[in-house]
Phi, psi and omega in degrees: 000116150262057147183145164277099181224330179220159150251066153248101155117343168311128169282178188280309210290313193293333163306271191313334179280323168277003153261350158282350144291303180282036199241283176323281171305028189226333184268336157322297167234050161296111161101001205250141192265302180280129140293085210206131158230151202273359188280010149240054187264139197089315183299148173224118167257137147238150196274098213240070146316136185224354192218137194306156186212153154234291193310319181281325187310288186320307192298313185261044151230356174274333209282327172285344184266326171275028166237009180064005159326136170269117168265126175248127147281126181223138173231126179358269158345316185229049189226162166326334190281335158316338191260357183105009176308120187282164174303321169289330208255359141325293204279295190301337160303333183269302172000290196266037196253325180136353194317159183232331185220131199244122188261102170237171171204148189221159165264355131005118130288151177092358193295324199282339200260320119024268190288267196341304182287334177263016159270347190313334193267322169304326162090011179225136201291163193203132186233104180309074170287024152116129162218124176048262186251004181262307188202164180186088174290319180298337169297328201263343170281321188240031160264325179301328197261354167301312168303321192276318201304298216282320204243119145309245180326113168319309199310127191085356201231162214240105195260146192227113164260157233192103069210280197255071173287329168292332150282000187253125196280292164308285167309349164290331181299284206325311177310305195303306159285309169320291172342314181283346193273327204119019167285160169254118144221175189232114180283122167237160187176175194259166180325300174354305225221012180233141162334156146315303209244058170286006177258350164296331191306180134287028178279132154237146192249139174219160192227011158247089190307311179300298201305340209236352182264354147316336171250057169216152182280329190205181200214125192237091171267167192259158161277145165278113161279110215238015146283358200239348185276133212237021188158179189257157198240292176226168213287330191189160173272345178274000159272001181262328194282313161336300190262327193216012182260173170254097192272159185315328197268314183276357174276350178286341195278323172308134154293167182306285192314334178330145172252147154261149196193128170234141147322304192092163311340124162315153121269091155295146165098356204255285197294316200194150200269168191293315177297322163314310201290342190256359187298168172284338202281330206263125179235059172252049173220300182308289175302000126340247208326318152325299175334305169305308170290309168344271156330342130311275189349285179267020174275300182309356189255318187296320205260316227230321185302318164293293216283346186266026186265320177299340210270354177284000000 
């Protein structure tokens, strides 16, 4: 791998080999009072936020620093761009700064993809932590890899994703690696709230959340992003919370083994009520925690992985 930019075109071999490291890293350092491996000692990753973050930002400066990696944080506001600095000449300045891996999330689709090409001559790697409406891969590794810990093998088993597709970025990841494990899914949401050219997916679509959750292995729900929204979508949040959030009555409706699942930030009480998000059923702490060896993973498949595969 030299980059992270999507799981549109990620293979079966390359998916399971970076959730089988973070399978690996995480029984590494179970039980270890320092959390700390030496296998990026030397690498310098930075972090290029343009759009606010807690869980992904935190997560790829714990995962390059408990990797002895040097992480530099730069955020939009207190960086050059504030001064009218473009995004290439952004990147090519951290280049020759010395970056060995550049993490960006943007509000751009295409941004990352972008970055990737004026970085190409420079030799440093680029990882999409989500530009605009498109992808967010790393999110969509370690919602896959919360599923295997809980259900295990993927292949077959029927994920139900659930409110604002059309802005999410994170459901677009997901379908797409889900797909590749061998999942089955089914987006529901109202006509509204789904892509145009959602009938090209690997999907099947429903617009009745009750009707579909008694067969699903697991339940994803998404945030309304209503920082991206331009008109109105559905008529009020509490008929939206109506038709489409996951209240105490419809988590009864779920089978027993079914997982719950959020990206986050939450509305609770809107996408999904506090006794769901806090239920045993809910592993949206655990994907936290995932995130993190996850993002270790694939700082190790970008940085550390081809070369000690040359050095074998």
């Amino acid at each position: 791998m030299r980059h992270l930019l999507t799981t549109d075109g990620l293979d079966l071999a390359d998916a399971t080999a970076v959730l089988d490291t973070a399978d690996e890293l995480k029984r590494t350092l179970l039980g270890r009072e320092v959390r700390k491996l030496p296998t990026l000692r030397g690498r310098t990753v930075i972090t290029m936020f343009y759009e606010s973050s807690t869980r992904t930002r935190v997560s790829f400066e714990l995962a390059g620093k408990w990797m002895s990696a040097d992480v530099v944080n730069v955020s939009a506001g207190g960086s050059s761009v504030g001064k009218g600095e473009s995004l290439r000449d952004t990147a090519l300045t951290l280049a020759a700064a010395g970056a060995d891996c550049v993490i960006v999330r943007h509000p751009a689709s295409g941004a990352a993809h972008r970055l990737a090409g004026w970085l190409a001559e420079a030799g440093t790697s680029v990882v999409n932590a989500g530009d605009g409406t498109h992808q967010h891969p790393t999110q969509a590794l370690l919602d896959a890899a919360t599923l295997r810990e809980r259900l295990g093998d993927l292949a077959g088993r029927r994920i139900a994703i659930v409110g604002d597709v059309l802005h999410s970025r994170v459901a677009r990841s997901n379908v797409h690696l889900l797909a590749t494990l061998g999942a089955e899914v089914v987006l529901v949401a109202p006509p509204t709230l789904l892509p145009a050219g959602v009938a090209g997916w690997p999907v099947t679509v429903s617009h009745e959340l009750d009707a579909e959750l008694p067969a699903v292995d697991a339940v994803m729900m998404l945030r309304v992003q209503a920082e991206r929204m331009h008109g109105s979508y559905f008529p009020s949040a509490r008929e939206y919370s109506i038709s489409y959030g996951l209240s105490e009555a419809r988590l009864r409706l779920l089978p027993e083994h079914a997982v719950v699942l959020h990206p986050g930030p939450m509305l609770r009480g809107m996408e999904i009520a506090s006794a769901v998000a806090d239920a045993p059923q809910a592993a949206i702490t655990e994907q936290v925690r995932n995130g993190v060896h996850v993002r270790m993973a694939v700082l190790y498949h970008l940085l550390a992985g081809e070369e000690e595969g040359r050095g074998s």
